[in-house]
Each structure stands twice: as structure tokens, then as C-alpha cells.
C-alpha positions in Angstrom: 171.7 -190.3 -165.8 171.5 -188.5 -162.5 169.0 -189.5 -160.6 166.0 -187.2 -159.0 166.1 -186.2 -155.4 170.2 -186.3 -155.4 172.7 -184.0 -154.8 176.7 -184.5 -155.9 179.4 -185.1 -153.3 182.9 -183.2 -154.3 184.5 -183.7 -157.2 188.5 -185.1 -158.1 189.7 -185.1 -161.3 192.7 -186.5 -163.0 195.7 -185.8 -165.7 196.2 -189.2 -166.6 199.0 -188.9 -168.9 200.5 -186.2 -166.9 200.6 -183.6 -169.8 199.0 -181.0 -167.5 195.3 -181.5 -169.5 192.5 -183.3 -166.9 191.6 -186.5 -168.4 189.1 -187.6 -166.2 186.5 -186.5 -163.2 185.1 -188.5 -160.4 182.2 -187.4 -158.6 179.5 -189.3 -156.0 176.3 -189.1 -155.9 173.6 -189.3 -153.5 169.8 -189.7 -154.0 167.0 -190.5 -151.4 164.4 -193.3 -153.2 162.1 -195.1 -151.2 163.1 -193.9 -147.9 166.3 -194.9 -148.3 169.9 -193.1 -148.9 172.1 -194.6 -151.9 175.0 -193.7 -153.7 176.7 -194.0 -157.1 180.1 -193.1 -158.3 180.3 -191.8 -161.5 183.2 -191.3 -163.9 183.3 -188.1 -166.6 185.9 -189.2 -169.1 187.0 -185.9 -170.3 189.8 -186.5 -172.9 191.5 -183.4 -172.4 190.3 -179.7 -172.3 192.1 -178.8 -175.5 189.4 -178.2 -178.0 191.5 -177.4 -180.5 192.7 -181.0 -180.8 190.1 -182.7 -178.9 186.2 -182.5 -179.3 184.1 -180.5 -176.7 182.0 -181.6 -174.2 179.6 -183.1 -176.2 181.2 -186.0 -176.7 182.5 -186.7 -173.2 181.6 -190.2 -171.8 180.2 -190.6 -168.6 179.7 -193.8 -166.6 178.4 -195.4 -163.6 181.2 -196.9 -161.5 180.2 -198.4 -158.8 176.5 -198.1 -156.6 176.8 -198.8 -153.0 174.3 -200.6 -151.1 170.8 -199.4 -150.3 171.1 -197.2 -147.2 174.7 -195.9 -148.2 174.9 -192.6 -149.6 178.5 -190.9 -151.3 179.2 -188.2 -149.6 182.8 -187.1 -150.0 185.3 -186.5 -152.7 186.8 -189.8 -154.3 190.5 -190.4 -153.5 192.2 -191.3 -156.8 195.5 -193.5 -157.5 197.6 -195.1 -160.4 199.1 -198.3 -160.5 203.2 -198.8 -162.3 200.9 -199.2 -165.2 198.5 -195.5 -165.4 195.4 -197.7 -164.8 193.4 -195.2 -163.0 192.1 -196.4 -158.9 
């Protein structure tokens, strides 16, 4: 998933239900191709580190947010928000 010739920017991470457990980490990425700088965003859903009632990493899901555009790189730590609602920003 990561690509060659990258390197991560800092990583946040996130207790979504507020139960003390990290439920999520965002981290950038980026990775020189074809001359150029780019960037991704990437998010680990974690689930929560309590292997006793959740599985390990194994099963953790991580996906590609966002990609900026060629010639952007992500170079710092995301900033991360909720809305009234918990949906993750």
C-alpha cells in the first residue's frame, strides 16, 4: 500500500468513542515518482487496542483518504476533529 521512495509525515491518532482505547490513526505520506513530490493520507482503523475483546493487528483496515495533487507532498501531522455526531474530520 505504501508506495516506494516515501517516507511517513507524523502521525495522530484518535479515541473515537472516548473510552480511553485509540480507534483510529492518521498518518501522510510522501513519495517522490517521476520527478515529482505527492502525497496521500491514509487512515489505520484500529478498533481498539484491547486484544482481549478485539482482534489484533491483523485485521486492522487501512485506507487511502485522500491523494493531493502531483507536486504536493504531506508533510505534517493531520489535525483531527468530530462533528455533534462523532463523524471523524
Amino acid at each position: 500500500m505504501v508506495e516506494d521512495r516515501a517516507f511517513m509525515a507524523g502521525a495522530a491518532s484518535m479515541d473515537i468513542n472516548l473510552d480511553y482505547q485509540v480507534n483510529a490513526v492518521y498518518i501522510g505520506e510522501s513519495y517522490e515518482s517521476g520527478g515529482n513530490w505527492n502525497g496521500k493520507m491514509y487512515r489505520l482503523f484500529v478498533d481498539t487496542p484491547d486484544a482481549a475483546v478485539y482482534p489484533g493487528p491483523g485485521s486492522w483496515n487501512a485506507s487511502v483518504l485522500a491523494s493531493v495533487k502531483t507536486g504536493q507532498s504531506i508533510t505534517a501531522a493531520p489535525a483531527i476533529a468530530a462533528d455533534f455526531s462523532g463523524t471523524p474530520w
